[in-house]
PDB file of N, CA, C, O and CB in Angstrom:
ATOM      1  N   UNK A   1     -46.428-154.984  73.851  1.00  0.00           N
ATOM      2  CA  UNK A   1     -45.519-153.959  74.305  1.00  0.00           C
ATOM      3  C   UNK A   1     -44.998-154.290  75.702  1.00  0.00           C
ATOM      4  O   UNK A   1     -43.801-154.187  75.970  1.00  0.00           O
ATOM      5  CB  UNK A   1     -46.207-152.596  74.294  1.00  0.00           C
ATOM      6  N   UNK A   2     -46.093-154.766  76.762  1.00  0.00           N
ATOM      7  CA  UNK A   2     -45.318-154.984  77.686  1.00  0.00           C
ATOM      8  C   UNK A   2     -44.131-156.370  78.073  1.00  0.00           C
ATOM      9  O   UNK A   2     -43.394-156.622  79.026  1.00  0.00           O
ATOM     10  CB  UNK A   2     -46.216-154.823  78.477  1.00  0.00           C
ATOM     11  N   UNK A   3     -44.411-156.956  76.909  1.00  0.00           N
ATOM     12  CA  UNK A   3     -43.466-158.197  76.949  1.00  0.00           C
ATOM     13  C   UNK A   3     -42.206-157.782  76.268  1.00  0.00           C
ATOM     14  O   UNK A   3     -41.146-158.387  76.426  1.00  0.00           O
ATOM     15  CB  UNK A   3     -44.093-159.531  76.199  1.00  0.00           C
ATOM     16  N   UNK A   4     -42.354-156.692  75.477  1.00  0.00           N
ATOM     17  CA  UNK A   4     -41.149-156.171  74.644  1.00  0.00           C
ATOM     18  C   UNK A   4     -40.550-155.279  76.337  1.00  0.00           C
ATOM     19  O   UNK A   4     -39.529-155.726  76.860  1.00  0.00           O
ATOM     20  CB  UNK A   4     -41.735-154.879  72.812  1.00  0.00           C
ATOM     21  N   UNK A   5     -41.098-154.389  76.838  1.00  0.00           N
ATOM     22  CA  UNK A   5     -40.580-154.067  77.923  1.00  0.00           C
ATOM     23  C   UNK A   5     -40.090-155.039  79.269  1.00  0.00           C
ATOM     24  O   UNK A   5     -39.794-154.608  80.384  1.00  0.00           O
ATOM     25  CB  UNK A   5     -41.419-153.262  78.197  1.00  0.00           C
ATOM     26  N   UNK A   6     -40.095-156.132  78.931  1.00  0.00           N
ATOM     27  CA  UNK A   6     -39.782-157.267  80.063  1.00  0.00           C
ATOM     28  C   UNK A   6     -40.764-157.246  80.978  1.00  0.00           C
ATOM     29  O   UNK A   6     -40.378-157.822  81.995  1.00  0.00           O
ATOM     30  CB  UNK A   6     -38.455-157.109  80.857  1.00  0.00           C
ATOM     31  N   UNK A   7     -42.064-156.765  81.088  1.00  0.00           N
ATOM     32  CA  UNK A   7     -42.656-156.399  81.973  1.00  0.00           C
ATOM     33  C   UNK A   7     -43.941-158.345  81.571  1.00  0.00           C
ATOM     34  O   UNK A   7     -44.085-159.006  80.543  1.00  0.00           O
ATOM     35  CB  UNK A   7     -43.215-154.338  81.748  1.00  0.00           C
ATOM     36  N   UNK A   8     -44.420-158.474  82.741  1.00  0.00           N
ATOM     37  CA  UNK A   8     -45.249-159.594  82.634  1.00  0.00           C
ATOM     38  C   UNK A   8     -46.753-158.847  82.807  1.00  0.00           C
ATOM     39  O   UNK A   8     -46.984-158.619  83.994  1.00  0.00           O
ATOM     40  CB  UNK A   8     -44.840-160.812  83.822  1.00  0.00           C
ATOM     41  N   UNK A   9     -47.539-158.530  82.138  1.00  0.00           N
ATOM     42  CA  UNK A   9     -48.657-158.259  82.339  1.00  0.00           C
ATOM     43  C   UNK A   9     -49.765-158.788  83.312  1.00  0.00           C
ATOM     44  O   UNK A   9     -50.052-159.977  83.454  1.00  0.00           O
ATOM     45  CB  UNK A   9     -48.909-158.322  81.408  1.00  0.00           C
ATOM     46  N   UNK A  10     -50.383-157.664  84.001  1.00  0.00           N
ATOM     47  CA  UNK A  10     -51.047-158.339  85.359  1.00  0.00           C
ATOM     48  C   UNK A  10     -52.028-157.802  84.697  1.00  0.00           C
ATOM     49  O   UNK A  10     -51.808-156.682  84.236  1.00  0.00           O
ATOM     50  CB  UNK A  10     -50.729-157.980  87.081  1.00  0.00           C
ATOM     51  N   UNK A  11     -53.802-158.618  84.381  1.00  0.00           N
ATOM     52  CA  UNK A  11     -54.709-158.591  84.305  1.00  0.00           C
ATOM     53  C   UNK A  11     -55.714-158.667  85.036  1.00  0.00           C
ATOM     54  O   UNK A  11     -56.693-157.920  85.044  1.00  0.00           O
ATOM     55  CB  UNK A  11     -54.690-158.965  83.810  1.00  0.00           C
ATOM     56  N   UNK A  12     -55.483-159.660  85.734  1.00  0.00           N
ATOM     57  CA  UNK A  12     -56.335-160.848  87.105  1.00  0.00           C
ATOM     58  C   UNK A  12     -57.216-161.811  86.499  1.00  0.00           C
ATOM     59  O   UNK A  12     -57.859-162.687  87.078  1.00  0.00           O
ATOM     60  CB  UNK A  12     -57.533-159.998  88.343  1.00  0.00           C
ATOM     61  N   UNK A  13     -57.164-161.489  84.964  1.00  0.00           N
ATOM     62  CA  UNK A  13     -57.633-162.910  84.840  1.00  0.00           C
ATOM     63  C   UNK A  13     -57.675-163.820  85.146  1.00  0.00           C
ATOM     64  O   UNK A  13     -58.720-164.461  85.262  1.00  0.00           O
ATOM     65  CB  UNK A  13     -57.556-163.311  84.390  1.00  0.00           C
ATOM     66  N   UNK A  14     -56.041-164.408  85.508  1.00  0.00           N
ATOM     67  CA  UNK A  14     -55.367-165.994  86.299  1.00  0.00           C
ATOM     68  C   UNK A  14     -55.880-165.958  87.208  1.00  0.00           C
ATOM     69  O   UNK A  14     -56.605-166.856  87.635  1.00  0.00           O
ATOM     70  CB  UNK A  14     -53.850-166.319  86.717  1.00  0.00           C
ATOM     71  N   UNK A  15     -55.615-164.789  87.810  1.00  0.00           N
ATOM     72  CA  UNK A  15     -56.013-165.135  89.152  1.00  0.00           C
ATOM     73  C   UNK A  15     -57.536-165.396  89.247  1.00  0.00           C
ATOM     74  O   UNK A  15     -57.922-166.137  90.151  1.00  0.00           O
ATOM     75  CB  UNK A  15     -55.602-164.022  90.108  1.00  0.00           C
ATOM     76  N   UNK A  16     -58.441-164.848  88.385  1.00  0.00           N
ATOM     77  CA  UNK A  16     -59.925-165.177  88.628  1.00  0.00           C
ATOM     78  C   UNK A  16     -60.356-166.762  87.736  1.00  0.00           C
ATOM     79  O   UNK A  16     -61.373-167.449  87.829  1.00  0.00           O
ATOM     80  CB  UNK A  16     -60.929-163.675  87.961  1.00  0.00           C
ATOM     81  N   UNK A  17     -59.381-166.905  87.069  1.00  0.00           N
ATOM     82  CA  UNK A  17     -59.507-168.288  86.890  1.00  0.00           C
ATOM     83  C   UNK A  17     -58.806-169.051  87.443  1.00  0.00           C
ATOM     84  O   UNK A  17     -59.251-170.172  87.196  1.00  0.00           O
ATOM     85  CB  UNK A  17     -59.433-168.629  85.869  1.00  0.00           C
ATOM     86  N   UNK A  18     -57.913-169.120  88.087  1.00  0.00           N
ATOM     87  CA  UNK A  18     -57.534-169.659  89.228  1.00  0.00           C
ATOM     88  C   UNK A  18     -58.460-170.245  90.850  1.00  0.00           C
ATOM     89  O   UNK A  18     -58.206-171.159  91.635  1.00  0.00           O
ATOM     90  CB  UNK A  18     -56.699-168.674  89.419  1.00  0.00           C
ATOM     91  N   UNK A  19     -59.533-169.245  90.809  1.00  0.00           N
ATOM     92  CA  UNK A  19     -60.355-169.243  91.662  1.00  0.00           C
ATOM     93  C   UNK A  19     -61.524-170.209  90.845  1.00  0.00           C
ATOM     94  O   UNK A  19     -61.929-171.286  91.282  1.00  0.00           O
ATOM     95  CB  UNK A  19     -60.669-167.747  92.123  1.00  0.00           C
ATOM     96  N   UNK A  20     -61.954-169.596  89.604  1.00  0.00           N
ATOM     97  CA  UNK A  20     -63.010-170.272  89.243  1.00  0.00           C
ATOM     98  C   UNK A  20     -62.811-172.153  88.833  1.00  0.00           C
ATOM     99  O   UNK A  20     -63.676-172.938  88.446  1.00  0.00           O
ATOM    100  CB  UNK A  20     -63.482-169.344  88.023  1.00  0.00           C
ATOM    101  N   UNK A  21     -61.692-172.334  89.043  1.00  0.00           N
ATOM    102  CA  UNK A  21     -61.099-173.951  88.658  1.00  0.00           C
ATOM    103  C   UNK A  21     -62.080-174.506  89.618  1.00  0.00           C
ATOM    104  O   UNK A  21     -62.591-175.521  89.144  1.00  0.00           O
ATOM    105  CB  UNK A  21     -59.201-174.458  89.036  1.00  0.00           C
ATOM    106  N   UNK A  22     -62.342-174.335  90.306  1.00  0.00           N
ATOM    107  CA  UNK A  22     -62.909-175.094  91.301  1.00  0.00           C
ATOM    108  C   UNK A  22     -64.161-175.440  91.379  1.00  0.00           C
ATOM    109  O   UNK A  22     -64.620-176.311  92.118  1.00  0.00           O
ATOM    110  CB  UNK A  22     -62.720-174.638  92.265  1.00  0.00           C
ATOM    111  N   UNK A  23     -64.758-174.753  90.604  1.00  0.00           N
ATOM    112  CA  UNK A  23     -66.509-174.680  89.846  1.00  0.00           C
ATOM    113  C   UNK A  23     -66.125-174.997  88.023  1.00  0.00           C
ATOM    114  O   UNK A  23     -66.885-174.693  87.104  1.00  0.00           O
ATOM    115  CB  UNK A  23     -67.494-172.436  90.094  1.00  0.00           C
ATOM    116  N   UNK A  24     -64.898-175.605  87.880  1.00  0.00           N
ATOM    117  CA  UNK A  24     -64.526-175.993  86.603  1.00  0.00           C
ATOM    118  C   UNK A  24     -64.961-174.873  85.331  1.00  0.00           C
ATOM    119  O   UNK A  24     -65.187-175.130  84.148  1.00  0.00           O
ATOM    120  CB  UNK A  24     -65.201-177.418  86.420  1.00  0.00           C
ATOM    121  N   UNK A  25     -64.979-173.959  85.821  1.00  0.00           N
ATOM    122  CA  UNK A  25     -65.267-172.467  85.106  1.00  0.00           C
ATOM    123  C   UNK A  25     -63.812-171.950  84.742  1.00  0.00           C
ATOM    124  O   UNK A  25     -62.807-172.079  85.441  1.00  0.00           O
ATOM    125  CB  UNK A  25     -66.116-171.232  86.248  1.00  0.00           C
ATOM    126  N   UNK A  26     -63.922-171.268  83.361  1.00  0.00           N
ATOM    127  CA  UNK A  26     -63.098-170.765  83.268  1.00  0.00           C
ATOM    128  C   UNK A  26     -63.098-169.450  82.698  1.00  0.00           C
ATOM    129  O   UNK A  26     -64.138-169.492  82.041  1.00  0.00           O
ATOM    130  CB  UNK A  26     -62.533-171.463  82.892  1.00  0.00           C
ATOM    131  N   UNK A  27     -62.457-167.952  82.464  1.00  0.00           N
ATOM    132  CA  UNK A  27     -63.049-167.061  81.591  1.00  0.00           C
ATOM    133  C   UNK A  27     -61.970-166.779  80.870  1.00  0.00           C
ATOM    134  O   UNK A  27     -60.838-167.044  81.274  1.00  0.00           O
ATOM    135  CB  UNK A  27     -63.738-165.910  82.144  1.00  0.00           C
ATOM    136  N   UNK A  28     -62.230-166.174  79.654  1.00  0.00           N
ATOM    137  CA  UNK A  28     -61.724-166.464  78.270  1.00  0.00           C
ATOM    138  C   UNK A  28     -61.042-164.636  78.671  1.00  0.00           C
ATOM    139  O   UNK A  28     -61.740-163.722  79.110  1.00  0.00           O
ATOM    140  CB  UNK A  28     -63.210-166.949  76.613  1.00  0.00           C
ATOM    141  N   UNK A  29     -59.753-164.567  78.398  1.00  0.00           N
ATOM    142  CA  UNK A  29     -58.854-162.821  78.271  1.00  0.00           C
ATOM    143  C   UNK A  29     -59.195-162.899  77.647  1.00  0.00           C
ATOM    144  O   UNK A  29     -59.433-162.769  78.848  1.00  0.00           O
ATOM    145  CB  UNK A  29     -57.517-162.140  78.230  1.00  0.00           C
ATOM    146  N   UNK A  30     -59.943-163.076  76.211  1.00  0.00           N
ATOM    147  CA  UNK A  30     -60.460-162.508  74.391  1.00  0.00           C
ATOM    148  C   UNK A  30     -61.894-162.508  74.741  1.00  0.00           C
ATOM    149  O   UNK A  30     -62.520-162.184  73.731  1.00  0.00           O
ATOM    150  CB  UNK A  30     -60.094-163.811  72.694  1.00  0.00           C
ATOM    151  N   UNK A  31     -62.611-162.712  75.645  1.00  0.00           N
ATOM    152  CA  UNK A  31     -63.966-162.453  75.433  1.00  0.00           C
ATOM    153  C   UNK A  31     -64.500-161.039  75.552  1.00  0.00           C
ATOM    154  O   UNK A  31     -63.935-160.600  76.554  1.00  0.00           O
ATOM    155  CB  UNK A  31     -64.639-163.230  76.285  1.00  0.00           C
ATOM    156  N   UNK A  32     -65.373-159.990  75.011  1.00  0.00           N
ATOM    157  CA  UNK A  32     -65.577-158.697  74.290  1.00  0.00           C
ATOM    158  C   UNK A  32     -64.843-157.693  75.759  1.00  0.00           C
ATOM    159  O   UNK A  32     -63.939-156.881  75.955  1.00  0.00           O
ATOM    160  CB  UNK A  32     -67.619-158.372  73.759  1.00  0.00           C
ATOM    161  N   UNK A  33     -66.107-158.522  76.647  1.00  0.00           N
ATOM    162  CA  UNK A  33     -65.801-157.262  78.132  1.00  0.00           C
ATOM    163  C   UNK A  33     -64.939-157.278  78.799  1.00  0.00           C
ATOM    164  O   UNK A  33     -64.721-156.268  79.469  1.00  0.00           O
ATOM    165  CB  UNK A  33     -66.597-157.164  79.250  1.00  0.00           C
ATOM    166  N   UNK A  34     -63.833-158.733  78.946  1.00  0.00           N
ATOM    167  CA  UNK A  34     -63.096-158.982  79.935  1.00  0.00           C
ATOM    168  C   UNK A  34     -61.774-158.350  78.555  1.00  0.00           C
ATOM    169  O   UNK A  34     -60.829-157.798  79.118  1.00  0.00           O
ATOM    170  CB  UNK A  34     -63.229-160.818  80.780  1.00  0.00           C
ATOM    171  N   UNK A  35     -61.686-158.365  77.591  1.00  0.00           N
ATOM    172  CA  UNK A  35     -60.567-157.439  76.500  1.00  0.00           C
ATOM    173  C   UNK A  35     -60.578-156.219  76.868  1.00  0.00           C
ATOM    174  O   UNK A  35     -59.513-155.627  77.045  1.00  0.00           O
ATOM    175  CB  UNK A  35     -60.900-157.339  74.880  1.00  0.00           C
ATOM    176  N   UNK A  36     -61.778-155.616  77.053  1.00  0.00           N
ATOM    177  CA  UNK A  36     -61.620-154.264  77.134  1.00  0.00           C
ATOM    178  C   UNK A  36     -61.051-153.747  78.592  1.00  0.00           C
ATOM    179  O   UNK A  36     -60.455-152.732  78.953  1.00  0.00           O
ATOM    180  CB  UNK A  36     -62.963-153.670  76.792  1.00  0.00           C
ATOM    181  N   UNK A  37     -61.583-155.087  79.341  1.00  0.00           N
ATOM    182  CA  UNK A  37     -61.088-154.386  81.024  1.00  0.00           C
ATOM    183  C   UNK A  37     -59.332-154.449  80.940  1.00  0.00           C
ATOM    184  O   UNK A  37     -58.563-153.566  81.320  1.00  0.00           O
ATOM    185  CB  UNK A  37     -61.783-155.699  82.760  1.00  0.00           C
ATOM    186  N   UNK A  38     -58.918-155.991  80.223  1.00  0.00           N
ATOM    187  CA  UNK A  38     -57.627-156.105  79.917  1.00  0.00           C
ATOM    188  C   UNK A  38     -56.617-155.448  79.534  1.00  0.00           C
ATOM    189  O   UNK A  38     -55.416-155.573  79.772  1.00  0.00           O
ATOM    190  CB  UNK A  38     -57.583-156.632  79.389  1.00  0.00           C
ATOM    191  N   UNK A  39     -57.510-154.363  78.599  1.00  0.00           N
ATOM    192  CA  UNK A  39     -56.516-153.597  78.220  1.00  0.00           C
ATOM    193  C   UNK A  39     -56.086-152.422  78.612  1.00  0.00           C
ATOM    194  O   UNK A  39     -54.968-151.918  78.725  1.00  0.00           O
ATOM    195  CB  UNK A  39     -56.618-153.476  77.303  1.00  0.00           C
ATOM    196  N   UNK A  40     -57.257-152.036  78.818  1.00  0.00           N
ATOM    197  CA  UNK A  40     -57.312-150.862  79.940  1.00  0.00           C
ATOM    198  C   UNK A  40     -56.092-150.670  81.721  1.00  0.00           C
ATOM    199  O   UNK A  40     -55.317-149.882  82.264  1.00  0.00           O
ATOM    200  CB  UNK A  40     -59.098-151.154  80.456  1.00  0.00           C
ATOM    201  N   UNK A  41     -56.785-152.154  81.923  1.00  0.00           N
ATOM    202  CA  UNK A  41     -55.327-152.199  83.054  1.00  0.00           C
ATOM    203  C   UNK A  41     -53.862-152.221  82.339  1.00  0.00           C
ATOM    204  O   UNK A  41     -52.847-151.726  82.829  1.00  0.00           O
ATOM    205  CB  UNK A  41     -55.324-153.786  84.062  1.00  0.00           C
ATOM    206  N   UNK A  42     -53.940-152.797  81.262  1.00  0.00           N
ATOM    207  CA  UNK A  42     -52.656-153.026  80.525  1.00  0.00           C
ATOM    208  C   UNK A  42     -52.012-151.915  80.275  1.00  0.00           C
ATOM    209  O   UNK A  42     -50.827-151.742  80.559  1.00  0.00           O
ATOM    210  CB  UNK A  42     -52.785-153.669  79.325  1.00  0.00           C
ATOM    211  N   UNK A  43     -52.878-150.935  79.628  1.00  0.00           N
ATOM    212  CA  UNK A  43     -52.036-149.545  79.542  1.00  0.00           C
ATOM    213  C   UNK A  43     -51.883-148.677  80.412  1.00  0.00           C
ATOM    214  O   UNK A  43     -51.123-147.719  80.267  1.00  0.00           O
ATOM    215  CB  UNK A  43     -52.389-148.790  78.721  1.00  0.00           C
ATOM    216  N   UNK A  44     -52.964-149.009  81.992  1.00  0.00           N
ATOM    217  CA  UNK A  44     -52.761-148.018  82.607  1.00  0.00           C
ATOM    218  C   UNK A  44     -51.283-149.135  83.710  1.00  0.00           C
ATOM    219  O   UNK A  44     -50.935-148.663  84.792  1.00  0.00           O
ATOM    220  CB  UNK A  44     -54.481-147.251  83.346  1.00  0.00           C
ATOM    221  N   UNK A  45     -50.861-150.025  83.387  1.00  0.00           N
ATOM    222  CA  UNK A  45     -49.589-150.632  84.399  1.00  0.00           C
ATOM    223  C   UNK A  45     -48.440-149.716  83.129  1.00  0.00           C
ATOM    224  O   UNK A  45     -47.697-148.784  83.435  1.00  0.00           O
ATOM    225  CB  UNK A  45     -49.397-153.091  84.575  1.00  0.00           C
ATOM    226  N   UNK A  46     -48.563-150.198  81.992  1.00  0.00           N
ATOM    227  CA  UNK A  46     -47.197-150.011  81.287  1.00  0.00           C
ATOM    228  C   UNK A  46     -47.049-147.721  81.377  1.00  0.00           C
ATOM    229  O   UNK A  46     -46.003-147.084  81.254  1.00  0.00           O
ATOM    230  CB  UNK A  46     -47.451-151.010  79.030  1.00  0.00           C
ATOM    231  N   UNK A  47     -48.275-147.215  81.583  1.00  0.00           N
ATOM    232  CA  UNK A  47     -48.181-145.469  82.011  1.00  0.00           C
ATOM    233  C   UNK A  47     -47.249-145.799  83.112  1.00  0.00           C
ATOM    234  O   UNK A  47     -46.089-145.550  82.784  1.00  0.00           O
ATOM    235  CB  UNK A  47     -49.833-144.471  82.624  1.00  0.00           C
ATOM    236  N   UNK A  48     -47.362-146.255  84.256  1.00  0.00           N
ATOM    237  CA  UNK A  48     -46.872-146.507  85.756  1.00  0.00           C
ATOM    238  C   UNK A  48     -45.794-146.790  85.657  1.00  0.00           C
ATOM    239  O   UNK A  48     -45.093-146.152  86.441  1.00  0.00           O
ATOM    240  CB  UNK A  48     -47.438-147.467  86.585  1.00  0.00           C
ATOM    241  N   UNK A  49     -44.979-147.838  84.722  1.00  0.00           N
ATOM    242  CA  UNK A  49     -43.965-147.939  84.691  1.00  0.00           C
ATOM    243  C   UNK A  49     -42.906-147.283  83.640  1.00  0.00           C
ATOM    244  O   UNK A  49     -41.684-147.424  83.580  1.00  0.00           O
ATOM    245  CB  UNK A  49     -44.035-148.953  84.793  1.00  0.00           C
ATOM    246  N   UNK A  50     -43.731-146.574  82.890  1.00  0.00           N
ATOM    247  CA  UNK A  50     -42.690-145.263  82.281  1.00  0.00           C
ATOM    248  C   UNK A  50     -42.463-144.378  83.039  1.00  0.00           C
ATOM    249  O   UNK A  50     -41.324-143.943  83.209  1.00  0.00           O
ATOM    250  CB  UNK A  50     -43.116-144.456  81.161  1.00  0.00           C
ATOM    251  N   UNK A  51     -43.661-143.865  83.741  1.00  0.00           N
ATOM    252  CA  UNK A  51     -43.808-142.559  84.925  1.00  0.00           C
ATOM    253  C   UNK A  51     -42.683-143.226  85.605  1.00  0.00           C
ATOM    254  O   UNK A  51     -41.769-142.402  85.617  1.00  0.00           O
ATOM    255  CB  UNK A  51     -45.479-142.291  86.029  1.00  0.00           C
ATOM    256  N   UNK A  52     -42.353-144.171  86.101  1.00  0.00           N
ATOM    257  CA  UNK A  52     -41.373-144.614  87.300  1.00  0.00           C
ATOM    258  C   UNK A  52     -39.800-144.441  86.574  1.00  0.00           C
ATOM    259  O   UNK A  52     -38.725-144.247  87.143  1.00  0.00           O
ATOM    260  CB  UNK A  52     -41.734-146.472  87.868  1.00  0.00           C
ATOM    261  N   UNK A  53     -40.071-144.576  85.214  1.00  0.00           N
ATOM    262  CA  UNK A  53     -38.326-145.156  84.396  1.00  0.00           C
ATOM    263  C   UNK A  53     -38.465-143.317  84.410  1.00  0.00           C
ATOM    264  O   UNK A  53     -37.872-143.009  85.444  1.00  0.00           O
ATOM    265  CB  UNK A  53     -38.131-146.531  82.101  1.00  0.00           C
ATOM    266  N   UNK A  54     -38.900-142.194  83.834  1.00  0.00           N
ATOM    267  CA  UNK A  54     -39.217-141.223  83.539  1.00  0.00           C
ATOM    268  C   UNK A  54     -38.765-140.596  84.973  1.00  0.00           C
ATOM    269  O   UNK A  54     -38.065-139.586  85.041  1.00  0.00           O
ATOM    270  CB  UNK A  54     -40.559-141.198  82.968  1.00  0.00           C
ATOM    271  N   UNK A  55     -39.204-141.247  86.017  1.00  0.00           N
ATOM    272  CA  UNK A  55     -38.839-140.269  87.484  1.00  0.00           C
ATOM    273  C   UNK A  55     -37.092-140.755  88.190  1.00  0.00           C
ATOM    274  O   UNK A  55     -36.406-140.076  88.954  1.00  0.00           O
ATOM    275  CB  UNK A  55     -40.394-140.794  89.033  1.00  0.00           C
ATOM    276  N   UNK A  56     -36.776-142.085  87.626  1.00  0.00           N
ATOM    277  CA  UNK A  56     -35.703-142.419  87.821  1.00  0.00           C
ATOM    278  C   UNK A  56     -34.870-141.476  86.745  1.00  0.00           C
ATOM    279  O   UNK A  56     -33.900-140.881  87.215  1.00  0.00           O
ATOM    280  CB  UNK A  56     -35.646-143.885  87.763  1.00  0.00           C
ATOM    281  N   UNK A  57     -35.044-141.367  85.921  1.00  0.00           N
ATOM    282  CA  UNK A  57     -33.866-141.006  84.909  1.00  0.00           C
ATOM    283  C   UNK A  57     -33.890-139.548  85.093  1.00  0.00           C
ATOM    284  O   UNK A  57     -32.986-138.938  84.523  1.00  0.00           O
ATOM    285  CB  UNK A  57     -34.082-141.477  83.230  1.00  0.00           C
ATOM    286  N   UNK A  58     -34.951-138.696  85.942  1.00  0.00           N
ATOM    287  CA  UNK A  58     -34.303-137.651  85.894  1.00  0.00           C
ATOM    288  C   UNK A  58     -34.180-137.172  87.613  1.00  0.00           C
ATOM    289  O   UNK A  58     -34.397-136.104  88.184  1.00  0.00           O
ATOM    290  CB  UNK A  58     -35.061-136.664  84.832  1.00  0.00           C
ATOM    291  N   UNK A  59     -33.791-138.326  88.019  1.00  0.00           N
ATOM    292  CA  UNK A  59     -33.306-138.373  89.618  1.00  0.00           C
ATOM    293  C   UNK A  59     -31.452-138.360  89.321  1.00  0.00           C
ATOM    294  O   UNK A  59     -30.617-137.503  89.613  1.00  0.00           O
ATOM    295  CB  UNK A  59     -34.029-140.219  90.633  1.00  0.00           C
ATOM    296  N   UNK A  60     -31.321-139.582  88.687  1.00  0.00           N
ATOM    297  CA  UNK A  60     -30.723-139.888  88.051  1.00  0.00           C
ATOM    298  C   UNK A  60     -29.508-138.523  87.552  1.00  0.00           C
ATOM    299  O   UNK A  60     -28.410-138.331  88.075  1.00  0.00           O
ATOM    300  CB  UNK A  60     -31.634-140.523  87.267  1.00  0.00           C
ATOM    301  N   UNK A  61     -30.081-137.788  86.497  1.00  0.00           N
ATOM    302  CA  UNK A  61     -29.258-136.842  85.600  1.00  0.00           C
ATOM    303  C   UNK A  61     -29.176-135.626  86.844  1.00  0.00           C
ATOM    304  O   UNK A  61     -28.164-134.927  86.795  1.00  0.00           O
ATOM    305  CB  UNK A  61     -30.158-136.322  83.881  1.00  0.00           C
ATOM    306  N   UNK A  62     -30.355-135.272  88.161  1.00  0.00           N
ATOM    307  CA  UNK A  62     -29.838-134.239  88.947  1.00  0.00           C
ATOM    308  C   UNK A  62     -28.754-134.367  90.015  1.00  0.00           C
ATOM    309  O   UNK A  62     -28.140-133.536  90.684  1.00  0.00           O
ATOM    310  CB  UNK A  62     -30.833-133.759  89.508  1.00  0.00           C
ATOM    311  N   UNK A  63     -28.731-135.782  89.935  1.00  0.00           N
ATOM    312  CA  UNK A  63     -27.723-136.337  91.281  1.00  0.00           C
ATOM    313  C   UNK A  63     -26.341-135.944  90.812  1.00  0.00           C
ATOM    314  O   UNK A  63     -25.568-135.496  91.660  1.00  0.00           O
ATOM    315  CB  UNK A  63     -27.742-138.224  91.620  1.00  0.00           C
ATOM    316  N   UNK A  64     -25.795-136.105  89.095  1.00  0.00           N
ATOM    317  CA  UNK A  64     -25.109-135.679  88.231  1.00  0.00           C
ATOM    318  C   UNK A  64     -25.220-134.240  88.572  1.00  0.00           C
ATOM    319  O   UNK A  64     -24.432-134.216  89.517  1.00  0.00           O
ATOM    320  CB  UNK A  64     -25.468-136.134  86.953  1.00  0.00           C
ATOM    321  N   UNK A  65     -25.501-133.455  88.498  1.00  0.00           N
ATOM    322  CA  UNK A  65     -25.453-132.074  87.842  1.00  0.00           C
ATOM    323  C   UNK A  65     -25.080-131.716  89.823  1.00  0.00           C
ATOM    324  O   UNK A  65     -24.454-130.692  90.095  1.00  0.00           O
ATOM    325  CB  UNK A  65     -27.358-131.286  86.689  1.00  0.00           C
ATOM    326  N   UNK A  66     -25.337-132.236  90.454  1.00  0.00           N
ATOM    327  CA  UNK A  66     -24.751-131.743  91.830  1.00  0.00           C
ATOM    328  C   UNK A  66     -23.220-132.157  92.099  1.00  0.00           C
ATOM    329  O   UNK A  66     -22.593-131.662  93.037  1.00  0.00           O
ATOM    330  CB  UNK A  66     -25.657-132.376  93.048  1.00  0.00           C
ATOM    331  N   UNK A  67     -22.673-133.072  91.242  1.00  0.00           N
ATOM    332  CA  UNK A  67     -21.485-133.254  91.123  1.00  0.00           C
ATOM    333  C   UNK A  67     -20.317-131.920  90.702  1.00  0.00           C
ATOM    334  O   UNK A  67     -19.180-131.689  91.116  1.00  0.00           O
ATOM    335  CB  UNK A  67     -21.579-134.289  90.235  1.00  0.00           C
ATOM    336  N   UNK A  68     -21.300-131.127  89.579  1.00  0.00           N
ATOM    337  CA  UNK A  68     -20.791-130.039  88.795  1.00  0.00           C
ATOM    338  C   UNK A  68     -19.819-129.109  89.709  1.00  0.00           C
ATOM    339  O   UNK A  68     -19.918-129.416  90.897  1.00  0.00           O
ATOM    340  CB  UNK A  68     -22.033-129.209  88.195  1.00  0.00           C
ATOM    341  N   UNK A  69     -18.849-127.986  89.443  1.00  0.00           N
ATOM    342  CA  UNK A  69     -19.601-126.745  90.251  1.00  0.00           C
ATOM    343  C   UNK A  69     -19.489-125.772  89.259  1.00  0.00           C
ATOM    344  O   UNK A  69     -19.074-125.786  88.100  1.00  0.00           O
ATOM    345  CB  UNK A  69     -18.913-126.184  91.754  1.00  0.00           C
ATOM    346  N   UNK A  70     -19.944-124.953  89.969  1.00  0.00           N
ATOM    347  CA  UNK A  70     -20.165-123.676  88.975  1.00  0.00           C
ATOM    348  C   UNK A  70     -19.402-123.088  88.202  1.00  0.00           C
ATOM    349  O   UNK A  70     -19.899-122.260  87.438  1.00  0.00           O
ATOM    350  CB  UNK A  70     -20.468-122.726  89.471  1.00  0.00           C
ATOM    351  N   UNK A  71     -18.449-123.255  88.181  1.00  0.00           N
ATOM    352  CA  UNK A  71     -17.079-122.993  87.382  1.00  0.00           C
ATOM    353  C   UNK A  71     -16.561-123.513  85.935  1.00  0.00           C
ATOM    354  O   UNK A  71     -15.452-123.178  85.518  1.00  0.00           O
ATOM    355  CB  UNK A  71     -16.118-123.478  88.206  1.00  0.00           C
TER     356      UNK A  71
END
């Protein structure tokens, strides 16, 4: 879903395997505990960025309606 939303998913996996390269370690995004943490951030970034499209669009439609007048 978040690739269908253009959005790049931030886990920190990379980044913690990024760190662990160096002790030639690596950790697996499909392994039981690090899935569940994965996903969990996953849905709580793609909430954040509806809440944000959700607070734009109705910034958005009042900036409109001040255009109106009462008449």
């Amino acid at each position: 879903m978040a690739y269908f939303m253009s959005l790049e998913p931030v886990t920190g996996v990379n980044i913690l395997n990024n760190i662990l390269k160096v002790f030639k370690m690596e950790i697996s995004p499909t392994a039981p505990g690090v899935s569940f943490i994965s996903k969990f951030l996953l849905v709580r970034e793609l909430n954040m960025y509806f809440k944000r499209i959700r607070k734009e669009d109705s910034e958005i439609s009042f900036d409109m309606l001040e255009n109106f007048t009462e008449e």
